[in-house]
Structures are given as structure tokens and as C-alpha cells.
C-alpha positions as CSV (number, residue, x, y, z in Angstrom):
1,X,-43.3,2.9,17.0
2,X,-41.0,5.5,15.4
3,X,-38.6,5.2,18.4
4,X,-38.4,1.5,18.6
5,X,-37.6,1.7,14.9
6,X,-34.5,4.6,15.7
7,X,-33.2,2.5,18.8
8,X,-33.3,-0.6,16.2
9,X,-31.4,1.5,13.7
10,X,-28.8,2.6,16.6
11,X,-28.0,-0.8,17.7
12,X,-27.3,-2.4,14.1
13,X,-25.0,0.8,13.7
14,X,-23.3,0.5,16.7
15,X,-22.5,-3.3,16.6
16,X,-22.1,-2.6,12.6
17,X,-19.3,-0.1,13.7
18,X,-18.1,-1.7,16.4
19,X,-16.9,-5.1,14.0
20,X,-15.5,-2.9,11.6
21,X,-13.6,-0.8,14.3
22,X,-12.2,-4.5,15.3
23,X,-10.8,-5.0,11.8
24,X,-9.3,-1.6,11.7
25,X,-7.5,-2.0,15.5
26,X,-6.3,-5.3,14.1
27,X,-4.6,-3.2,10.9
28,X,-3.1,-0.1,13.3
29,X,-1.8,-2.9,15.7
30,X,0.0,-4.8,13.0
31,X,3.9,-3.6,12.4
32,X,4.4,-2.6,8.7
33,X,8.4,-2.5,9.1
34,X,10.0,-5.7,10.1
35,X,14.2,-5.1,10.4
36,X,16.3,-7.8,9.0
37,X,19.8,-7.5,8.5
38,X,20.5,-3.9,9.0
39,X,17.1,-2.7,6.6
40,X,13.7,-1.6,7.3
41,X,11.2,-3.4,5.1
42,X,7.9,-3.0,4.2
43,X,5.3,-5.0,1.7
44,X,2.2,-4.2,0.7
45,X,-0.4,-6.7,-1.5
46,X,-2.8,-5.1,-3.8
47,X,-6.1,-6.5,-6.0
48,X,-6.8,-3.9,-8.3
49,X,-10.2,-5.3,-10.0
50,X,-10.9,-3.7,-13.6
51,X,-14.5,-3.1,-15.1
52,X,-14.0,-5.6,-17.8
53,X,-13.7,-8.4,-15.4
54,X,-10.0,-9.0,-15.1
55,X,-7.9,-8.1,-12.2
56,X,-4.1,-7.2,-11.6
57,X,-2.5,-8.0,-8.1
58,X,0.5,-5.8,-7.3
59,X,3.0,-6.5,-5.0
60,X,5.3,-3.5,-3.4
61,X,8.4,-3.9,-1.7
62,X,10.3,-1.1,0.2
63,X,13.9,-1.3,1.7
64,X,16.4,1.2,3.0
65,X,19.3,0.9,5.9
66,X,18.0,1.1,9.0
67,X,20.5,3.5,10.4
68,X,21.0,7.3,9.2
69,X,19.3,7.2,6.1
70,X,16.0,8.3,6.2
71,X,13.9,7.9,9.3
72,X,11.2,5.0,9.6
73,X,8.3,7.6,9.7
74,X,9.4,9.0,6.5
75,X,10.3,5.9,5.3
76,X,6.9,4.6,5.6
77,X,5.2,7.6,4.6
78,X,7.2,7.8,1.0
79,X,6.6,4.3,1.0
80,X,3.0,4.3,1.0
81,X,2.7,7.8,-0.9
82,X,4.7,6.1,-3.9
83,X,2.2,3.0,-3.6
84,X,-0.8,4.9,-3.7
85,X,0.2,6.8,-6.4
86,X,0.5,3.8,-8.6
87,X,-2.3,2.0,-7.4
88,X,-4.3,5.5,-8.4
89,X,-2.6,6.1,-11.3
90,X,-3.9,2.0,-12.5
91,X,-7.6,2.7,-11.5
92,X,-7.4,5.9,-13.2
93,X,-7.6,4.4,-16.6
94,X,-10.3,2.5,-15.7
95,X,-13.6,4.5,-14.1
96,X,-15.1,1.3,-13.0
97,X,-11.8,-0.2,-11.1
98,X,-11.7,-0.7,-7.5
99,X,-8.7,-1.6,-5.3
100,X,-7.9,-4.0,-2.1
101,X,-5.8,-4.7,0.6
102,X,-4.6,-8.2,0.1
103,X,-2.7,-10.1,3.5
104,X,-0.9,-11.9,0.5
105,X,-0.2,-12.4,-2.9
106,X,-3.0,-15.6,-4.2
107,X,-0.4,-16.9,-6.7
108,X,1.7,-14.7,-8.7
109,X,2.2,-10.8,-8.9
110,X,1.2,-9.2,-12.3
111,X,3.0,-6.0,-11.2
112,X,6.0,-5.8,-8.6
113,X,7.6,-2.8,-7.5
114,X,10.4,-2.6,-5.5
115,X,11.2,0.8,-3.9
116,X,15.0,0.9,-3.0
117,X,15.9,3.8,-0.4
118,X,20.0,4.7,0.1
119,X,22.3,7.2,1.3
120,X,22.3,8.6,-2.2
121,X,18.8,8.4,-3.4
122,X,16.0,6.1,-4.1
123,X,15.2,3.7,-7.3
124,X,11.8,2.3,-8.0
125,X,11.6,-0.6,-10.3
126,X,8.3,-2.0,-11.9
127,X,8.3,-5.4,-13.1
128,X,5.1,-6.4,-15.1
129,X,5.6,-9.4,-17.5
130,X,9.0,-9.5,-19.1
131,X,8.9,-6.0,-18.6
132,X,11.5,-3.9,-16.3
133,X,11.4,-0.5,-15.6
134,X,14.1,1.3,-13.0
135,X,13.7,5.4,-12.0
136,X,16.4,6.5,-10.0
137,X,16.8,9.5,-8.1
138,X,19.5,11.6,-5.6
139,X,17.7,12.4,-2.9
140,X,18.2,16.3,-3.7
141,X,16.8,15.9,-7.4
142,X,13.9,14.3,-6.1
143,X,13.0,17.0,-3.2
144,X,13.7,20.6,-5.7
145,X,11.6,23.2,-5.5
């Protein structure tokens, strides 16, 4: 009996796994930087949901020249680090918050954040309500050790 009952468990694992490993092939095989005129870009949706109920969707937008600025490994990898970092910093405040992927925004952004990369430096804006906030850094500043 015990063995019937471990190959049952098995099989609901392995076809439990084996849908989830289709949603996550789906993600690797999808293209985060599209080139239009001359830039990468990147976007990236996020539902944070707060433990009082409410919820803030964030939407994060990256550009930089395609061509001898920064690489589109690096420029992906800033990218998300920047993102995350916000997105933790949000559900920090909250104990109970939990974030999502979004494939879009449903309606309107309550945060946006625009991450500008250029030969000089980068700039990341926040927009939240009437809100704007701009950082802006030389590359060199931003690197020192």
C-alpha cells in the first residue's frame, strides 16, 4: 500500500513540475529587449498586493543606444537589479505584501519608472501620482569604490 501511495505521490509531482517547467520555458524563450530605432528596450509589469487589501501596479521601462554604450547583458542585468530593488524596497514596508509578474498593465500604472541609460550615465525617474522624481548619475559616480 505504502508504495502505491509513493508512486501516486511521484506522478502528481512529476506532471505538477512538468506544467510549471512549461510556464517557465515559455518566460526564458520570450525576448526581454526589443530594438527600435537605434535603443534596446525593456518593460517589465508588476502587481505588488499590500496586506491591507489594496494593490499598486508598477510599470518599468528601460532604454539605452543600442551601440557602444553598455552591453545588452549588462543592460538587462542593471535593468532588472534596479527593478527588483524597488519592487523590494515597496514590500518591505509591508510584511504581508506579495509581488507578481504582470504580461500587462490592467488599466493604469500607480508607479512608473523609467530607467534612461547614455554614454554619460543613467537617470531613473519615478512617477507616482502627480509626483516626479529624477536621480541621475555619470556612469563613474555610480560604479566608486
Amino acid at each position: 500500500m505504502k508504495k502505491n501511495y509513493s508512486i501516486l505521490i511521484a506522478l502528481m509531482l512529476f506532471f505538477s513540475l512538468n506544467s510549471f517547467g512549461q510556464g517557465i520555458q515559455a518566460k526564458l524563450l520570450k525576448d526581454m529587449v526589443t530594438i527600435a530605432n537605434g535603443k534596446m528596450i525593456i518593460e517589465d509589469f508588476t502587481l505588488i498586493s499590500l496586506s491591507n487589501g489594496q494593490s499598486i501596479q508598477i510599470k518599468s521601462y528601460g532604454e539605452a543606444p543600442a551601440n557602444g554604450v553598455i552591453s545588452r547583458d549588462n543592460f538587462v542585468a542593471l535593468f532588472s537589479y534596479l527593478v527588483t530593488h524597488n519592487n523590494d524596497e515597496i514590500t518591505k514596508a509591508d510584511e504581508g505584501a506579495t509581488s507578481k509578474d504582470l504580461e500587462e498593465i490592467i488599466g493604469n500604472a500607480d508607479v512608473i519608472i523609467n530607467i534612461y541609460m547614455a554614454k554619460s550615465g543613467i537617470q531613473m525617474e519615478v512617477k507616482a501620482g502627480n509626483e516626479t522624481e529624477r536621480d541621475t548619475f555619470k556612469w563613474e559616480d555610480l560604479f566608486k569604490q
